[in-house]
KENU-198023 format. One line per 8 residues: number of its first residue (from 1); their letters; for each residue z, y, x of N, C-alpha, C. Coordinates in nm, 3 decimals. Layout:
NUM = a = Z,Y,X,Z,Y,X,Z,Y,X; ... $
# end
This chain:
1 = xxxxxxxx = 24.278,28.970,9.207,24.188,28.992,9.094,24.171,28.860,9.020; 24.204,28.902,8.898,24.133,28.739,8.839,24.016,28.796,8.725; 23.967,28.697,8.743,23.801,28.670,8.701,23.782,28.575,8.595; 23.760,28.593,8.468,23.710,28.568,8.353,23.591,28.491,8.287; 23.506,28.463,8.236,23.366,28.448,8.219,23.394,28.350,8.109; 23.300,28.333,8.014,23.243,28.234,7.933,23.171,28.169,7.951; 23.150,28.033,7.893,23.069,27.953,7.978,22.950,27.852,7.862; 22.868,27.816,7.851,22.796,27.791,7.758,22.801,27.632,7.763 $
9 = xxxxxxxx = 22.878,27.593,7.721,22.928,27.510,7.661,22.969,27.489,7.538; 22.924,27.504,7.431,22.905,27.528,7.251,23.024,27.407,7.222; 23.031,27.280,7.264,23.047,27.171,7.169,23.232,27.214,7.128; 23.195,27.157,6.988,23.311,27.183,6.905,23.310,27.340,6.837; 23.198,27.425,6.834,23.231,27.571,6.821,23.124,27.572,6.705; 23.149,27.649,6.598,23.090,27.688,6.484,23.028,27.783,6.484; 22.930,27.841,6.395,22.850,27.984,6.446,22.809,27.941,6.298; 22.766,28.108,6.262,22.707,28.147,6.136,22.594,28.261,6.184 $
17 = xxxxxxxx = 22.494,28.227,6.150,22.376,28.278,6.150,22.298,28.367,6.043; 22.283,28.506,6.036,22.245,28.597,5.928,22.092,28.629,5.987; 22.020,28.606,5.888,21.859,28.637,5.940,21.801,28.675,5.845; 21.725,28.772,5.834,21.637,28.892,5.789,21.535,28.783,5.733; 21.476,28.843,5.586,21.364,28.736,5.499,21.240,28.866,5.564; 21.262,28.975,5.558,21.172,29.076,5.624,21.125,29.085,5.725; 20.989,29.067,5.742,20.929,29.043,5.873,20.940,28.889,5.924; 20.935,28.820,5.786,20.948,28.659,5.843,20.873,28.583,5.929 $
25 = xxxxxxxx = 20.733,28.672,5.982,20.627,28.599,6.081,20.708,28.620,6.213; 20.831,28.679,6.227,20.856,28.768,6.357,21.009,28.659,6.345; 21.099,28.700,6.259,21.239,28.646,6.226,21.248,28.470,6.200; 21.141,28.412,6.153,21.150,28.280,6.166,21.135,28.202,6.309; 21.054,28.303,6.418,21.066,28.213,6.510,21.169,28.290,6.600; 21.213,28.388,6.599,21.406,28.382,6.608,21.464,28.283,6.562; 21.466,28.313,6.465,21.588,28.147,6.430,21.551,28.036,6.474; 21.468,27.999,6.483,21.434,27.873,6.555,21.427,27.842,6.712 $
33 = xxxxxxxx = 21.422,27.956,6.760,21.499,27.926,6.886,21.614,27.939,6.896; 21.690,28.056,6.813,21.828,28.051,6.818,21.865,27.892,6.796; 21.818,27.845,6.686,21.923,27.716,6.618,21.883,27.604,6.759; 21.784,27.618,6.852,21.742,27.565,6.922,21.831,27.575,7.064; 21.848,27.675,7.057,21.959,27.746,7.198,22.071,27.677,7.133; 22.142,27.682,7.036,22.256,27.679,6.950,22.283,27.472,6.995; 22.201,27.414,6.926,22.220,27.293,6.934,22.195,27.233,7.086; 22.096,27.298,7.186,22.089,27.274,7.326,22.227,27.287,7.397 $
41 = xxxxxxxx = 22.293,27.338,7.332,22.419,27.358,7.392,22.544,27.309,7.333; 22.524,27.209,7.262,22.630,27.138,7.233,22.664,27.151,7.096; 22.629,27.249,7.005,22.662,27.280,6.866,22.557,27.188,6.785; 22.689,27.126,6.686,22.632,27.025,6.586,22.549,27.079,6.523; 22.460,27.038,6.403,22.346,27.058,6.314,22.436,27.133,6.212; 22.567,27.082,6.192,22.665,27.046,6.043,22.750,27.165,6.097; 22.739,27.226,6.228,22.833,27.360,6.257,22.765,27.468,6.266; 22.666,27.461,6.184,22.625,27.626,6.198,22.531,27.644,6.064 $
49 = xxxxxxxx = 22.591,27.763,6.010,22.531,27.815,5.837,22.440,27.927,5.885; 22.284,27.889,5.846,22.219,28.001,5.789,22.199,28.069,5.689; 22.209,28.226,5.673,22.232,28.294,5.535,22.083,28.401,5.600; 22.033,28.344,5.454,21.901,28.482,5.473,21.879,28.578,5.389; 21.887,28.693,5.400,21.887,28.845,5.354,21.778,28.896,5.363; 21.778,29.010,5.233,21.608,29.084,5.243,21.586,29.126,5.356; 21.702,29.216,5.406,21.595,29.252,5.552,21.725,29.277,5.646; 21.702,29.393,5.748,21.826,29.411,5.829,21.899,29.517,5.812 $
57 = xxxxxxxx = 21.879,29.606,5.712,21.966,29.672,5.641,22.089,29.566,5.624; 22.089,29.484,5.515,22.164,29.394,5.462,22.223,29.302,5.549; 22.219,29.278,5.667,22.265,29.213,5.731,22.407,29.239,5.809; 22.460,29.343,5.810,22.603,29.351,5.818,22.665,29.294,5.729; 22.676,29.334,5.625,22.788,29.296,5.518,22.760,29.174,5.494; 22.698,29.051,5.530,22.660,28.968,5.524,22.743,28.901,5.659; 22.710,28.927,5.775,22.803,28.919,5.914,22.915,28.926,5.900; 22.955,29.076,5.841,23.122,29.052,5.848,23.183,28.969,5.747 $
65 = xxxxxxxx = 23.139,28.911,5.610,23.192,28.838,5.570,23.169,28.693,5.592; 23.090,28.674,5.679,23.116,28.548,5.760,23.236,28.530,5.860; 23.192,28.633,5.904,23.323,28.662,6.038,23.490,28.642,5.959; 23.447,28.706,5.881,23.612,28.754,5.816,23.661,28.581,5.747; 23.578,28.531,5.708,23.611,28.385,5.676,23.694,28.267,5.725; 23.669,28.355,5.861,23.743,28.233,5.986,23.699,28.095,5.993; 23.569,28.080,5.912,23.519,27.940,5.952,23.421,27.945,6.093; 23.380,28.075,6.139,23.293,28.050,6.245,23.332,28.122,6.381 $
73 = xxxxxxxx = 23.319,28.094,6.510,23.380,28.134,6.663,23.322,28.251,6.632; 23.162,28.273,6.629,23.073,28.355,6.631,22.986,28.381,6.497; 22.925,28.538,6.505,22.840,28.519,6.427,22.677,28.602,6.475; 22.600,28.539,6.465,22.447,28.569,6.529,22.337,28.654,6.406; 22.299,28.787,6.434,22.213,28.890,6.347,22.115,28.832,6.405; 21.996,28.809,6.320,21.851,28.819,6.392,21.775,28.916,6.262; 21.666,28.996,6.296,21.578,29.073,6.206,21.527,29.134,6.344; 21.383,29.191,6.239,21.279,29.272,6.308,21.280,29.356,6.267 $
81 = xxxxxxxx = 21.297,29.528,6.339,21.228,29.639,6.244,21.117,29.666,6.305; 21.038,29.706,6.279,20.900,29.758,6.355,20.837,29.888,6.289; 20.842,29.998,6.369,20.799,30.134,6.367,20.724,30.156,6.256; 20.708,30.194,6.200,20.571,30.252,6.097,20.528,30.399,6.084; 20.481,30.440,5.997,20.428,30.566,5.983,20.568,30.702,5.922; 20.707,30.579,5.914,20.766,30.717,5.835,20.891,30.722,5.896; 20.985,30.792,5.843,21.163,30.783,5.931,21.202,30.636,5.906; 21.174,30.558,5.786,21.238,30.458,5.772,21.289,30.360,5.872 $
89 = xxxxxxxx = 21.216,30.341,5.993,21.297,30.249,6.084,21.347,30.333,6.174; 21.358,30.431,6.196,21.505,30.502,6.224,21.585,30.501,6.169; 21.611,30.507,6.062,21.724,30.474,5.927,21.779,30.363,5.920; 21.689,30.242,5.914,21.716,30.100,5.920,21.780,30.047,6.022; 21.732,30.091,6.180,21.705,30.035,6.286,21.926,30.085,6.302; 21.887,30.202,6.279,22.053,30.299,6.284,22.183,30.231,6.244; 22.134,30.205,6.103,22.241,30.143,6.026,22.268,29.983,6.042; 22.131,29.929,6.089,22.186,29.799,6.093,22.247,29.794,6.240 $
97 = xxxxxxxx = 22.214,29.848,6.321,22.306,29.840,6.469,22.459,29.901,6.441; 22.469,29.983,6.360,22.623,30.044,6.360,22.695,29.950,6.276; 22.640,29.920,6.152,22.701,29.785,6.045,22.704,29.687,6.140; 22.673,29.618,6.246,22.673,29.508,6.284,22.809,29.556,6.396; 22.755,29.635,6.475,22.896,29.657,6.611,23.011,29.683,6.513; 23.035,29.814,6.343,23.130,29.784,6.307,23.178,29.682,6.257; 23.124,29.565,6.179,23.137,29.473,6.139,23.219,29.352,6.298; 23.182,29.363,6.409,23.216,29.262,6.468,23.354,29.328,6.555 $
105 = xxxxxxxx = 23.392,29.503,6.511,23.517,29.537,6.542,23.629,29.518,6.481; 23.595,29.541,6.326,23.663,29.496,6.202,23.739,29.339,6.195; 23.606,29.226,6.235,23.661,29.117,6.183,23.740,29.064,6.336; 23.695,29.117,6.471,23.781,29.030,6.588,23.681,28.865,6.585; 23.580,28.853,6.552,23.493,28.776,6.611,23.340,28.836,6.642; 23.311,28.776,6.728,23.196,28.801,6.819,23.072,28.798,6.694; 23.008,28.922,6.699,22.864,28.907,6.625,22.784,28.967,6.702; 22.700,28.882,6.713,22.575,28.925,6.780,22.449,28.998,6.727 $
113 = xxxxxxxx = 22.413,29.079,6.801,22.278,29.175,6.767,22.181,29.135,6.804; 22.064,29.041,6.766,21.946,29.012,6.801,21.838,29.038,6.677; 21.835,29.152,6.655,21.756,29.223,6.600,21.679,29.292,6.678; 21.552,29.291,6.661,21.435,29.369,6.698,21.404,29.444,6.672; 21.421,29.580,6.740,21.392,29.711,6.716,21.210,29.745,6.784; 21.127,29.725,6.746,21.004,29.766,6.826,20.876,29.850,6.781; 20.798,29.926,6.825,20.742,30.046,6.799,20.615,29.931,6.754; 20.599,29.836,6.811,20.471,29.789,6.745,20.479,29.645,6.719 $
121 = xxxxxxxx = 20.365,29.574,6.617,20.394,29.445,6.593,20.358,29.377,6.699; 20.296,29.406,6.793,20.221,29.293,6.925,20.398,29.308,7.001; 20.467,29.429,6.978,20.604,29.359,7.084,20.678,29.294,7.015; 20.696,29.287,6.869,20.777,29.216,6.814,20.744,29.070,6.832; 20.592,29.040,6.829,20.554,28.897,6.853,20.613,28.847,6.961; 20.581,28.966,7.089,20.609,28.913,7.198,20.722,28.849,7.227; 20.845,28.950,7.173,20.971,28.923,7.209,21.040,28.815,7.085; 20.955,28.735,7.041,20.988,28.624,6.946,20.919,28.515,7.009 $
129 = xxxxxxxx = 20.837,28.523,7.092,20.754,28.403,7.107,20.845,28.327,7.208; 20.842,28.201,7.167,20.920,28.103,7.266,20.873,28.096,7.381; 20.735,28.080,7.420,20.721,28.066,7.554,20.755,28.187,7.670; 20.773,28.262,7.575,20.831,28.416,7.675,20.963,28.434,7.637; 21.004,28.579,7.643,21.167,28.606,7.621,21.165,28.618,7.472; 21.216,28.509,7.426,21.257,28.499,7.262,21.445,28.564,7.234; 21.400,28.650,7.174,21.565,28.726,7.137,21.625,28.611,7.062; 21.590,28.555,6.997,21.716,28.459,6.929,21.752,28.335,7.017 $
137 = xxxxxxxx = 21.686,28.279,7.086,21.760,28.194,7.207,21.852,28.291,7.287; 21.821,28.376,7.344,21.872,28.481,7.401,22.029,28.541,7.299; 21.991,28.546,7.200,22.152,28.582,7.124,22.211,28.427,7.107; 22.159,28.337,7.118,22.241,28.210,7.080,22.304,28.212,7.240; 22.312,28.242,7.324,22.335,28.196,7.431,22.458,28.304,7.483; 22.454,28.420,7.394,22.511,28.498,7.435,22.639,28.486,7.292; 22.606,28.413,7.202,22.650,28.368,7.118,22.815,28.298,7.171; 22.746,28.212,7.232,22.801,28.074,7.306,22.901,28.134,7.369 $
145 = xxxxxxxx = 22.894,28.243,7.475,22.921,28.279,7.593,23.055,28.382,7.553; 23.030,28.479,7.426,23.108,28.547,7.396,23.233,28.428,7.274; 23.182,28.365,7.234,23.258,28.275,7.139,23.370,28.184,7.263; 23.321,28.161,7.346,23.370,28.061,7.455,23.510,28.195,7.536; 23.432,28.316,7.556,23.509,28.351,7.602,23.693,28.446,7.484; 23.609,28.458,7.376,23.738,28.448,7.285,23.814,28.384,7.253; 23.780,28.258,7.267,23.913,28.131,7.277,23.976,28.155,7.418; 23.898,28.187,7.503,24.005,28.183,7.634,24.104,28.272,7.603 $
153 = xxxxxxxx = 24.091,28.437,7.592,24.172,28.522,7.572,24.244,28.530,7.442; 24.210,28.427,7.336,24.305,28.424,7.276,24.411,28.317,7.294; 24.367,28.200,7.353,24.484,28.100,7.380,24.594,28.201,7.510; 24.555,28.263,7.605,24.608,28.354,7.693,24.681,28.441,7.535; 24.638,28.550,7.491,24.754,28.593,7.378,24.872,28.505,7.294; 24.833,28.432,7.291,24.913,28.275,7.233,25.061,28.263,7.341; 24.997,28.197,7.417,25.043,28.166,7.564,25.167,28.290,7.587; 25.123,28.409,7.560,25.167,28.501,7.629,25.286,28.557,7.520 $
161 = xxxxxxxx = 25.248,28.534,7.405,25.342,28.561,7.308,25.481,28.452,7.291; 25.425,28.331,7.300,25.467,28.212,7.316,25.607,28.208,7.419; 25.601,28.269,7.521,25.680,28.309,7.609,25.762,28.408,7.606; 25.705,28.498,7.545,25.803,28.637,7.506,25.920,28.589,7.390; 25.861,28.482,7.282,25.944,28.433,7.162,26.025,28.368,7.240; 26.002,28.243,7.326,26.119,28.186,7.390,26.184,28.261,7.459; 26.154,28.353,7.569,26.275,28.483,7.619,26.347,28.529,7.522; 26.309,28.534,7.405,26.408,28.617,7.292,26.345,28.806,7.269 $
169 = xxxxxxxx = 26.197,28.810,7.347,26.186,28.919,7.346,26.102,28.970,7.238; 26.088,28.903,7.132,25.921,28.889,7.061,26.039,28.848,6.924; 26.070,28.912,6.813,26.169,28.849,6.691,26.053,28.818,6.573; 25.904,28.881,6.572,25.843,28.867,6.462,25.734,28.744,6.473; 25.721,28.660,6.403,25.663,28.603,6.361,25.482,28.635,6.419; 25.398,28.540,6.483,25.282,28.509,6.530,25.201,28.466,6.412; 25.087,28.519,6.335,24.999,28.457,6.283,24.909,28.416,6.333; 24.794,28.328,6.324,24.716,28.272,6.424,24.605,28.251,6.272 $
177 = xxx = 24.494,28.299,6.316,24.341,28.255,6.270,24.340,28.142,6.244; 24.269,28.085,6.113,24.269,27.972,6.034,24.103,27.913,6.094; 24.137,27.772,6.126,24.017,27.715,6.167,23.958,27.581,6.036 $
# end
């Protein structure tokens, strides 16, 4: 059996960061632990772009064209929806989870979901507050982990192609992601 893993070790790795202007008492202290997780782990100040959007609707198409850019390993969602009186954050909550997983199938880099889905504002606080479980340290880390582990398996595709061209078994041409 061989055994895999990513390892959180950031340095040298770029990340782009999409965060919700909606619900900014909740989403600002996401990002700030994210960028906090982000740089604790080795990522420069100068390697990672924040882009802020009305809310988390908007935050896919925002993700995948970061992703699709090829300037970043990873890319990190943060937003809050929080329940109210009508369907709307079922709607919201829906679309921004499916825009984000399609968005990070589409482009072949890692985007992360640390958006807050919660029925009330006392859990959204909760699960933002640093001294407890803060979701955006928590996606920066998982950030790290999934970014770390796509360079492995892609230098392994490299590697592996690399070998098939010298056998003579491989006649077409390898493109490789622009850094």
């Amino acid at each position: 059996m061989k055994l895999r893993k990513g390892s959180h070790d950031a340095t040298g790795l770029k990340f782009g960061v999409v965060v919700a202007k909606f619900n900014k008492f909740v989403t600002s202290k996401l990002l700030s632990s994210c960028l906090g997780g982000l740089t604790k782990h080795g990522v420069k100040e100068q390697d990672i772009e924040v882009v802020r959007v009305p809310g988390a609707f908007e935050i896919p198409l925002v993700a995948k064209m970061l992703a699709k850019s090829a300037q970043f390993d990873a890319v990190i969602c943060l937003g809050a929806v929080i329940r109210g009186d009508t369907p709307h954050f079922d709607y919201i909550s829906a679309e921004a989870s499916r825009g984000i997983g399609q968005a990070a199938l589409d482009s072949d880099i890692p985007i992360i979901f640390g958006v807050l889905t919660t029925d009330t504002v006392a859990q959204a606080i909760e699960r933002s507050d640093p001294e407890k479980f803060n979701r955006g340290g928590e996606a920066a880390k998982s950030a790290i982990e999934m970014a770390t582990i796509m360079r492995m398996l892609r230098g392994d595709a490299d590697k592996l192609m690399s070998n098939k061209v010298a056998n003579g078994k491989v006649r077409r041409k390898q493109t490789r992601r622009k850094r």
